[in-house]
N, CA, C and O atoms as a GROMACS GRO file, in nm:
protein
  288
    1UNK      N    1   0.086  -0.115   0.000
    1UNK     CA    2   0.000   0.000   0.000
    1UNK      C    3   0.091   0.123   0.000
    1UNK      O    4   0.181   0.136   0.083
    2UNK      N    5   0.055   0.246  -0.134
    2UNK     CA    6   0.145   0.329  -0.134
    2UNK      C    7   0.113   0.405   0.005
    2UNK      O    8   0.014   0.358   0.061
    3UNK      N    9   0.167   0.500   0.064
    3UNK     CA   10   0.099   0.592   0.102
    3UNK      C   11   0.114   0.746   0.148
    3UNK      O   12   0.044   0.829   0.206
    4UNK      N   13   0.277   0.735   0.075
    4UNK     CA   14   0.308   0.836   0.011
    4UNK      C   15   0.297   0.972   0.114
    4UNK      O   16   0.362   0.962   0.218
    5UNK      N   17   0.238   1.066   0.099
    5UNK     CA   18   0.261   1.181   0.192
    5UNK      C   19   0.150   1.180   0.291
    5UNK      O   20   0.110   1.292   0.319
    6UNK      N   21   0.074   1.052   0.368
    6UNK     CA   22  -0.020   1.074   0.414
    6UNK      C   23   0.040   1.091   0.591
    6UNK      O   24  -0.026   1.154   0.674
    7UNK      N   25   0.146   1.038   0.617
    7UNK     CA   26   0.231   1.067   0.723
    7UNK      C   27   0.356   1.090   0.676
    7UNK      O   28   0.386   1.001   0.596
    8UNK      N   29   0.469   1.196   0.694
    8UNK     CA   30   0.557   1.225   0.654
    8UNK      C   31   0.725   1.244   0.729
    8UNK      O   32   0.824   1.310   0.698
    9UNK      N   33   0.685   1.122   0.870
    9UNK     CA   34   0.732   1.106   0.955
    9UNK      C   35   0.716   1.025   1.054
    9UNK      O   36   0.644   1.089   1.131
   10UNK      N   37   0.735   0.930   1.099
   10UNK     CA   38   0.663   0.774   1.195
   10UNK      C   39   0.579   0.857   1.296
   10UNK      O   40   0.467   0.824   1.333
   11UNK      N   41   0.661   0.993   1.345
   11UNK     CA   42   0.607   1.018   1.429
   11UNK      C   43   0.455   1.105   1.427
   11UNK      O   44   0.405   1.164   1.523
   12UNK      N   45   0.408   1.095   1.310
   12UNK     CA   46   0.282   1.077   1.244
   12UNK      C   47   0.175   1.002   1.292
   12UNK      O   48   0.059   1.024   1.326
   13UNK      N   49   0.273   0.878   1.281
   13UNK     CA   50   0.184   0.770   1.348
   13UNK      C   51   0.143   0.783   1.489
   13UNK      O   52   0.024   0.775   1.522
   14UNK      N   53   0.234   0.801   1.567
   14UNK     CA   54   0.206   0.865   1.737
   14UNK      C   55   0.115   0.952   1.744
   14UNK      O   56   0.020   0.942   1.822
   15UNK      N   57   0.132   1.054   1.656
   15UNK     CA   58   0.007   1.167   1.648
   15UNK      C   59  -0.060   1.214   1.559
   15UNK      O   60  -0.066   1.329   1.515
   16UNK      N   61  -0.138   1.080   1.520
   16UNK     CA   62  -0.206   1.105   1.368
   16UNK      C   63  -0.291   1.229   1.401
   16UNK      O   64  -0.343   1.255   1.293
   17UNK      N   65  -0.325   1.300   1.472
   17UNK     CA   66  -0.403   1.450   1.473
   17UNK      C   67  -0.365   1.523   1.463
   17UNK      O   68  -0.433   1.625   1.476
   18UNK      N   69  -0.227   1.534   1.431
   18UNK     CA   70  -0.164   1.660   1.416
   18UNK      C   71  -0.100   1.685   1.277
   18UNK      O   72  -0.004   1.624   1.229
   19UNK      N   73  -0.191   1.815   1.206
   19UNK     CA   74  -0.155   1.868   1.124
   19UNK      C   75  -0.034   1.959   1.077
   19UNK      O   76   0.015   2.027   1.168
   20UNK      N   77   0.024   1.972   0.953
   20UNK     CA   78   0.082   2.073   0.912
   20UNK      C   79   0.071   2.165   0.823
   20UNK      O   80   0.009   2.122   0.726
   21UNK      N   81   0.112   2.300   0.809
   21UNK     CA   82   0.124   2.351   0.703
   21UNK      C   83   0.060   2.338   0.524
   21UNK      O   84  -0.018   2.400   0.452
   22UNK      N   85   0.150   2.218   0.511
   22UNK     CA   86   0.077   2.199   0.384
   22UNK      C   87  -0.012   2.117   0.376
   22UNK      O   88  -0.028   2.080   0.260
   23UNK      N   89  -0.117   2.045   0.488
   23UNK     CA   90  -0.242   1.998   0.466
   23UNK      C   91  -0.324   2.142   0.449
   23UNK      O   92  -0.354   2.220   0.539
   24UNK      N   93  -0.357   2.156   0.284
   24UNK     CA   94  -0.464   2.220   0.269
   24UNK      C   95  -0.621   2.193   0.342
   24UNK      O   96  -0.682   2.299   0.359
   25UNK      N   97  -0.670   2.107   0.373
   25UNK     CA   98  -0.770   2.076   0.444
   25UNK      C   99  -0.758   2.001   0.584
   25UNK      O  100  -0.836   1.905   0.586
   26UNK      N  101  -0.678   2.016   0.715
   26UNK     CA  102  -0.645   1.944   0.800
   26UNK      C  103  -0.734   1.828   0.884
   26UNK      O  104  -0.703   1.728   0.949
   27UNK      N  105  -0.854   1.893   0.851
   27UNK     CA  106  -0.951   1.817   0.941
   27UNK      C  107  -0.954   1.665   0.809
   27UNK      O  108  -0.961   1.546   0.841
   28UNK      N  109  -0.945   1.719   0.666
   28UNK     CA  110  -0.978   1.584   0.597
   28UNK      C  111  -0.868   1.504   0.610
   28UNK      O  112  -0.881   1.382   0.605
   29UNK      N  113  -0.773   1.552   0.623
   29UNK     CA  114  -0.608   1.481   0.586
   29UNK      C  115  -0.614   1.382   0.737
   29UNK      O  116  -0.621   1.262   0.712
   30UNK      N  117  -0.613   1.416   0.891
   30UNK     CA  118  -0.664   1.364   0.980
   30UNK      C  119  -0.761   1.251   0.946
   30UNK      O  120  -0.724   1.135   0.964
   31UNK      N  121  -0.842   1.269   0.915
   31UNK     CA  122  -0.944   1.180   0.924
   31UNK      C  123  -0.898   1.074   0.802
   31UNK      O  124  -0.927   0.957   0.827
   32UNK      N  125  -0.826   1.098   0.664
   32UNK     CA  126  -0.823   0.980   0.584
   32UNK      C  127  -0.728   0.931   0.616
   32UNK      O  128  -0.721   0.816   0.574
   33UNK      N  129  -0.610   0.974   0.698
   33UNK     CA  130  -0.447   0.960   0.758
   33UNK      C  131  -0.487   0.825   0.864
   33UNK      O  132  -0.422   0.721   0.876
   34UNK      N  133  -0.626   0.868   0.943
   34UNK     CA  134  -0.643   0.742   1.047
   34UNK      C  135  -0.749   0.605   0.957
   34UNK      O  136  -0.796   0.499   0.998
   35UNK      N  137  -0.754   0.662   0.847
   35UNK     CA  138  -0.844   0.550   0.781
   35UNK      C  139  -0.739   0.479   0.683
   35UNK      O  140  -0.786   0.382   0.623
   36UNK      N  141  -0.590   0.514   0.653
   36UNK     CA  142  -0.537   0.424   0.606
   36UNK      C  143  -0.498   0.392   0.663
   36UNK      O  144  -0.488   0.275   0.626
   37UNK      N  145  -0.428   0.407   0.798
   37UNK     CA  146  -0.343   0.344   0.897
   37UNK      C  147  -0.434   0.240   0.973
   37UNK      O  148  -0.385   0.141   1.026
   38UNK      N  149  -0.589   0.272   0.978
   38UNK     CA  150  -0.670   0.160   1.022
   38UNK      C  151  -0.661   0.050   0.936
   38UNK      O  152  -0.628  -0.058   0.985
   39UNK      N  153  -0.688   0.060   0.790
   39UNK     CA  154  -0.650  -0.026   0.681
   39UNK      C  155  -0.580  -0.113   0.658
   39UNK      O  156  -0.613  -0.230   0.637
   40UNK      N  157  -0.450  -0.058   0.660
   40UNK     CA  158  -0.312  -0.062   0.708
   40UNK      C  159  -0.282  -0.195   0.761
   40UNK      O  160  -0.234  -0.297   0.711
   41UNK      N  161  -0.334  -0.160   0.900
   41UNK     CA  162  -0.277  -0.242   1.042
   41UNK      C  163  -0.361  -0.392   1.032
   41UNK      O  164  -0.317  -0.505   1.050
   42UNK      N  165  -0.482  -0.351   1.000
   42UNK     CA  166  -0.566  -0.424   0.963
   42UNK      C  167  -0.573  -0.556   0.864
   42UNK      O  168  -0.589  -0.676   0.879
   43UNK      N  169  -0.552  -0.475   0.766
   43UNK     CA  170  -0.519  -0.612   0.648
   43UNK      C  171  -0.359  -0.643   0.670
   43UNK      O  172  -0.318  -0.728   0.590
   44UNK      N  173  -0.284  -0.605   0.740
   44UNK     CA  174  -0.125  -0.658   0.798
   44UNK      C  175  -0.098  -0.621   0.604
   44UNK      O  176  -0.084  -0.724   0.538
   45UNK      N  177  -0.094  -0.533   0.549
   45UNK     CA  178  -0.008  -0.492   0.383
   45UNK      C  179   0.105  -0.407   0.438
   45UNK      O  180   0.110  -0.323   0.527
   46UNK      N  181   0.236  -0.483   0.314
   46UNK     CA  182   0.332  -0.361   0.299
   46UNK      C  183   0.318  -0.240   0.256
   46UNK      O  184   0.266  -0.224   0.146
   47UNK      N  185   0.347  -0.162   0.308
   47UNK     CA  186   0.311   0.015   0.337
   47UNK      C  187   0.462   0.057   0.280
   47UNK      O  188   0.566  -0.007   0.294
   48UNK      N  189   0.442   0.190   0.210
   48UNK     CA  190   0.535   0.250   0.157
   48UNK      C  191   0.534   0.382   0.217
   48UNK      O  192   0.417   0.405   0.247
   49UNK      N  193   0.595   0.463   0.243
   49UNK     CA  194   0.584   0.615   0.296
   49UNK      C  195   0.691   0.676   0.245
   49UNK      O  196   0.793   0.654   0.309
   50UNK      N  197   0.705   0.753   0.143
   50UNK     CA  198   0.818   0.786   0.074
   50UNK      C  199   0.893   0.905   0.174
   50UNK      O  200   1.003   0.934   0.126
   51UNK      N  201   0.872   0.956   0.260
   51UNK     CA  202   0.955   1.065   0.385
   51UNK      C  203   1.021   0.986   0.468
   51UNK      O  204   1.113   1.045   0.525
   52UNK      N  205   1.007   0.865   0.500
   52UNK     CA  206   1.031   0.765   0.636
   52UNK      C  207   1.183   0.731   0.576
   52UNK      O  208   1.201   0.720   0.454
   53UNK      N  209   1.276   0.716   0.661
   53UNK     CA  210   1.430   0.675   0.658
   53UNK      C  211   1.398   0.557   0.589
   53UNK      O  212   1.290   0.498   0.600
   54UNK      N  213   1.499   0.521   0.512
   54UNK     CA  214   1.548   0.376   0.458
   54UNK      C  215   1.597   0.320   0.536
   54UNK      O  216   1.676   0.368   0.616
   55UNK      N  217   1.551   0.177   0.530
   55UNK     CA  218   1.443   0.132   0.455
   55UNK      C  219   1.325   0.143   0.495
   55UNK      O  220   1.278   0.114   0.605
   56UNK      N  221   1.231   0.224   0.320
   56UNK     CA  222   1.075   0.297   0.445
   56UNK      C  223   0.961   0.203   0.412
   56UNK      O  224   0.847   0.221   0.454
   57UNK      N  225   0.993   0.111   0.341
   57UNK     CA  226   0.881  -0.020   0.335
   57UNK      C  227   0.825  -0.050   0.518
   57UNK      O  228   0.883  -0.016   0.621
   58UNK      N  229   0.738  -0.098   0.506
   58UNK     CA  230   0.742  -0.176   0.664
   58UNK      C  231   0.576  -0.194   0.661
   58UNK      O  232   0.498  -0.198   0.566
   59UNK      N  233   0.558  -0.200   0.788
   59UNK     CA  234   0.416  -0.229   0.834
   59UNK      C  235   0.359  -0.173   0.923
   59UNK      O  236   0.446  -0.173   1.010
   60UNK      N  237   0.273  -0.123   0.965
   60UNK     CA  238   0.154  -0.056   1.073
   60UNK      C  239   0.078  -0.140   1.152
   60UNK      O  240  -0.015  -0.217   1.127
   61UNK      N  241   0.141  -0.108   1.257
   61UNK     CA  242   0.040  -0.124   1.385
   61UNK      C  243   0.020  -0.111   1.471
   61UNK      O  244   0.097  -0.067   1.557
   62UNK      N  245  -0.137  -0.155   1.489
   62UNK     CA  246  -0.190  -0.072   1.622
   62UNK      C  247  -0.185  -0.115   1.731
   62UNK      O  248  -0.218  -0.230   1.762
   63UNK      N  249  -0.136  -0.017   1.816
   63UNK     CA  250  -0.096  -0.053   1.952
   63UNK      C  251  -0.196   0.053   2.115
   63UNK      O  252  -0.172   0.156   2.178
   64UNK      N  253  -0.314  -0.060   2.116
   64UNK     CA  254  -0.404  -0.001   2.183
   64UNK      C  255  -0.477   0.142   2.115
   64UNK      O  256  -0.554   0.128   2.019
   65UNK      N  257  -0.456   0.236   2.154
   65UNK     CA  258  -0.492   0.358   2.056
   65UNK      C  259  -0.388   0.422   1.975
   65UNK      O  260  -0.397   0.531   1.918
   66UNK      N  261  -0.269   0.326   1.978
   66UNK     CA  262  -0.137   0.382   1.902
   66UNK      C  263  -0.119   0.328   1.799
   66UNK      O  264  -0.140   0.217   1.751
   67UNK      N  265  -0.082   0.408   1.774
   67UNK     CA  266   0.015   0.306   1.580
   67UNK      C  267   0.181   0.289   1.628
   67UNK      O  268   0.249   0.318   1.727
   68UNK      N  269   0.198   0.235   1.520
   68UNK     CA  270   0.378   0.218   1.548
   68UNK      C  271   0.370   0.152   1.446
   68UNK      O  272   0.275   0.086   1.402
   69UNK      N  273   0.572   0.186   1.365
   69UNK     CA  274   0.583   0.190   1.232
   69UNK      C  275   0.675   0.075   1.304
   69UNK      O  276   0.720   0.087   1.418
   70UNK      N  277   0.698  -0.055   1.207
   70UNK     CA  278   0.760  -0.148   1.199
   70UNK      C  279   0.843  -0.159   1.068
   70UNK      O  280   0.788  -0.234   0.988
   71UNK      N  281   0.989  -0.092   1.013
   71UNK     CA  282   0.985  -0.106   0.945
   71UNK      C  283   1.100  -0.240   0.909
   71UNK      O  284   1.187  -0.289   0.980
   72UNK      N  285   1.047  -0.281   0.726
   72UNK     CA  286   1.144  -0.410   0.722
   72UNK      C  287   1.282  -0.436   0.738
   72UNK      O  288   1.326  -0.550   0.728
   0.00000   0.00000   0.00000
């Protein structure tokens, strides 16, 4: 699963509510940011995040109300 600029930093994942700058719409970017990472964690798919250190392949998951980036 690409997912490209939807977190642009693991630590994204810790605080998927927090917006930046260039989310033109923050409240939507939030809300589809926790619907791929629900996705994500969910169907256990390799995840791509093109900002995340190499190697930024890995996997998502949820940890109680947390995410955490596992990467390969």
């Amino acid at each position: 699963m690409n997912l490209a600029d939807a977190a642009r930093h693991p630590l994204r994942l810790k605080h998927p509510e927090w917006a930046v700058p260039v989310d033109v719409l923050p409240e939507q970017m939030i809300s589809t940011r926790l619907e791929l990472l629900e996705r994500a964690a969910k169907e256990e798919v390799l995840v791509l995040f093109f900002h995340f250190d190499f190697p930024s392949p890995g996997y998502v998951e949820q940890e109680r109300a947390n995410w955490r980036w596992r990467s390969i």
